[in-house]
N, C-alpha and C positions, 0 to 999 in steps of 0.2 A: 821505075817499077810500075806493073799495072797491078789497081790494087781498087775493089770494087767494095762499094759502100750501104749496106741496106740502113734504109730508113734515113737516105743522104738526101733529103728535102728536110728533114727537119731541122731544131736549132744544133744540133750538136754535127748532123750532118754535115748541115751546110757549111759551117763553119771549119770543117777538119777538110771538107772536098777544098774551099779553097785553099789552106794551107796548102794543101799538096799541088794542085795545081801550079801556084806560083815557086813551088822548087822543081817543078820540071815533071812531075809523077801525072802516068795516064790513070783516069780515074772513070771508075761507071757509076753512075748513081740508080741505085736500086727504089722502088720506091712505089705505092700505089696510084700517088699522084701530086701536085706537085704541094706542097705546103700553103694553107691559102694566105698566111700574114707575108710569103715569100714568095710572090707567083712567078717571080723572071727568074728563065732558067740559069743555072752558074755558066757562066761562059767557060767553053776548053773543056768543059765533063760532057759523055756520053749518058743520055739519060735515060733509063729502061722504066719503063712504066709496067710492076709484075707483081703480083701476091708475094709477098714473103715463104707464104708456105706450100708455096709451087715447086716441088725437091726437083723434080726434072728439070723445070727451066731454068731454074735457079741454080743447077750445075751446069747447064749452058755456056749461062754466062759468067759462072768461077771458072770456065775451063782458061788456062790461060793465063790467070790472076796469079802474081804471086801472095799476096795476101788479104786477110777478109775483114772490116771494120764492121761488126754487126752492133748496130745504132738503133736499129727500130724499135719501139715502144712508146707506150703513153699512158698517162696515168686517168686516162677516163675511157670507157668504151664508148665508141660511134654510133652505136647500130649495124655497123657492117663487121667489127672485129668485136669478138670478148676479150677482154686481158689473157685470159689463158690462149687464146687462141695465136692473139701474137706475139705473148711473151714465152709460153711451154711451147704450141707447135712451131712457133718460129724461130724459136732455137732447134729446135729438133732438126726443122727443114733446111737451115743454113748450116748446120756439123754435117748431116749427110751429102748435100753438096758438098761441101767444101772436103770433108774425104774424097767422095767420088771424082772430082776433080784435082786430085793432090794438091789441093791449097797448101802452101809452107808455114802459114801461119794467121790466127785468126785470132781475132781481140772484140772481148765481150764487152758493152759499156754498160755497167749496171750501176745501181745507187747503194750509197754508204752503208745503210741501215737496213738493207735487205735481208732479210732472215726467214726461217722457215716458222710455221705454224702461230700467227699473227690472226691479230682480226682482220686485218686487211687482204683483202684479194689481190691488190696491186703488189705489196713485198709479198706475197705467197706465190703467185704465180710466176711474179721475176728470180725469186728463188727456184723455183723448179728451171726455169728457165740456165740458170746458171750451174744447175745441179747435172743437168744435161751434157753441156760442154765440158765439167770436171768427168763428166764418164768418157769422154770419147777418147780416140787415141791419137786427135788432134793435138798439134803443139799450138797452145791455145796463152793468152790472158788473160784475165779479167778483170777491168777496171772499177772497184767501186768508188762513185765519186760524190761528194760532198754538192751542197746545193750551188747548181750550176749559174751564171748569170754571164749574163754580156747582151748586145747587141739582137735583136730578135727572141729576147728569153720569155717568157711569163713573168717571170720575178721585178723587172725594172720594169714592164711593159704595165702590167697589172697595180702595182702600185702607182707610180705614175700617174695614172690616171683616175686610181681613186683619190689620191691628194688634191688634186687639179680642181675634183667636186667636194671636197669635205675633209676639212681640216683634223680626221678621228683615224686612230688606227686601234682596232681590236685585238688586242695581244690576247694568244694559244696558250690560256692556260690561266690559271690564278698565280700560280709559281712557273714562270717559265724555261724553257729547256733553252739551252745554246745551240747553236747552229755554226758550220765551217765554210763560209762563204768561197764559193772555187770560181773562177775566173776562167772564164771558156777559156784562154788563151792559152793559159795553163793548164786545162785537162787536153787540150788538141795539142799541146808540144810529148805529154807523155805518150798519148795515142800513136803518134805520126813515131817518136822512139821503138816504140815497140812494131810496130808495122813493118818499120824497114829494116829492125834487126831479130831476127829469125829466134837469136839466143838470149834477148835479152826479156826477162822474167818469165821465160819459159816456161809453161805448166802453173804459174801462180795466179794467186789469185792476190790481189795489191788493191789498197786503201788509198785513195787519193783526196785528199782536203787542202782545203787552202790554208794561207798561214798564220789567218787567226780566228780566234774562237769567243766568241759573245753573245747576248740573248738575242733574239729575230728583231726583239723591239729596236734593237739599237742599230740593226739593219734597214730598218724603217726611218728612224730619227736621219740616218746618213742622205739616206736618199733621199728623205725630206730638203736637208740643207742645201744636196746638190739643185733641188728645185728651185730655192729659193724660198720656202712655205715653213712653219711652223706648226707642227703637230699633236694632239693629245692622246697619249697612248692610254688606254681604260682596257684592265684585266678581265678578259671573259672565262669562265667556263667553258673546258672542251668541248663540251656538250652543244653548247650556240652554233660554236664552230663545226659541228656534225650536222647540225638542222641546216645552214646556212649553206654548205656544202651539197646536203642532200638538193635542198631550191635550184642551187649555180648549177649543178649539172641537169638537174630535170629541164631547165626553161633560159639558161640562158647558151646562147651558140656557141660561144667561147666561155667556160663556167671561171668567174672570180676566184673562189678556191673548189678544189675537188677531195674528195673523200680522203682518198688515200693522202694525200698532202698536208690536211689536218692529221692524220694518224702520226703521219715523219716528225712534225712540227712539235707535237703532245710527245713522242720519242725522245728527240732532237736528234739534231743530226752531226755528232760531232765525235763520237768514239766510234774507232773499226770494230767489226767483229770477230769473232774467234779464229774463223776460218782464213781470213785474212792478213796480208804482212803489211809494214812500211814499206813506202818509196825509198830506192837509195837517194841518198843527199844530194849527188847532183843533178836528180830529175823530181826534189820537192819542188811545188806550187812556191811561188814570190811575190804577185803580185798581191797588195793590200786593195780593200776595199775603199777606197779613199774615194772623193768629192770628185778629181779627177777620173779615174776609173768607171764610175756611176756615169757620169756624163757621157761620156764615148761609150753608152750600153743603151744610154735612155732613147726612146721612140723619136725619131724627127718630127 
């Protein structure tokens, strides 16, 4: 199948592009540029460097595609995109392609906890985002997916490195929230299911979490031990983590934690919401977060 990917440089991109690849699927990678923690391009993917919210060219190149992985987003603006811009017009611009091109089927990747009318701009605008593709007359999915990790994530990447200088983890919250840790491998086998079968969760919109549920601390403590390192976790107020958030993203290039991220965290992320169904049983998430796991995710 050819089956074209926006926002296929990033982490979830990259990692669904080579799935397919190595089963045989021609793939285009859509993208503004190329991701800078991932500079070398995927070998065997065609790579288009385009605005997301380019509807003309961006039906170009769906012409042809039997189906659409729309992946793009990010949880902090650049300077060059607002959230709304590429998470409301860049679904906009990827449904009218993807009509005007008779795409067979297109699959949304959104986050668990996405809901409408929030403090947060990031689940508000990904919400419209997805509110978009429920209006269209696209045979569509939507995946919302529990906190992502593996290989090239933020999550192991980010920690990681704050261990390595300081043996503190500042836990979200005075009373913490649980989180459902998802294992890219695992959200790229549901992906790649729905990609190449046309009927399968047609029209829905589906809950994807991984298969266990515990406080973020103790996601911290894990990856601690896959380090080797010993850690103190000390409960902050939300509030730190908003000021701390507001610093990372003003002044550092790659921000520690981002706004929105403290909002999911203070959330948790671990119950689907209303709109949403289960995975059927034989395409739930399996892999645990184990000491193994961590390791084959952590930064070389």
């Amino acid at each position: 199948m050819k089956i074209a990917i926006t926002g296929g440089t990033g982490f979830i991109g990259r990692h669904l592009a080579k799935d397919l690849i190595s089963r045989g699927h021609e793939v285009i990678i859509i993208s503004r540029g190329y991701y800078t923690r991932n500079t070398q391009p995927i070998q065997g993917a065609t790579f288009i460097q385009l605005d997301a919210r380019d509807t003309e060219k961006l039906t170009e190149v769906f012409r042809g595609c039997n189906a659409v992985a729309h992946c793009a987003g990010t949880s902090v603006e650049d300077g060059k995109q607002t959230l709304e811009q590429l998470h409301a017009d860049g679904a906009r611009s990827a449904v009218t392609a993807a009509e005007n091109a008779n795409v067979k089927k297109i699959v949304l990747v959104s986050y668990l906890s996405v809901r409408p009318n929030t403090k947060s701009e990031y689940l508000n605008t990904k919400w419209q985002g997805e509110e978009i593709v429920r209006a269209s007359k696209l045979n569509y999915t939507i995946l919302k997916a529990g906190l992502v990790y593996g290989s090239g994530d933020h999550l192991l990447n980010n920690l990681s490195n704050l261990f390595k200088k300081m043996p503190i983890f500042a836990q979200v919250g005075l009373k913490e929230k649980n989180v459902r840790l998802l294992a890219v491998e695992d959200l790229v086998n549901v992906i790649r299911e729905t990609l190449l079968d046309e009927n399968r969760l047609s029209r829905q919109t589906v809950a994807v979490m991984g298969p266990e549920e515990f406080p973020f601390s103790q996601a911290a403590r894990r990856i601690a031990k896959a380090l080797g390192k010993n850690i103190i976790v000390l409960p902050f107020p939300v509030l730190f983590h908003r000021i701390l958030a507001f610093f990372s993203e003003r002044f550092m290039p790659k921000p520690l934690i981002t706004k929105s991220q403290v909002q999911m965290l203070a959330d948790g992320i671990s119950q689907q919401t209303p709109e949403s169904v289960a995975l059927p049983a034989d395409m739930q998430p399996k892999i645990q977060f184990t000491e193994e796991q961590i390791k084959k995710g952590l930064p070389k």
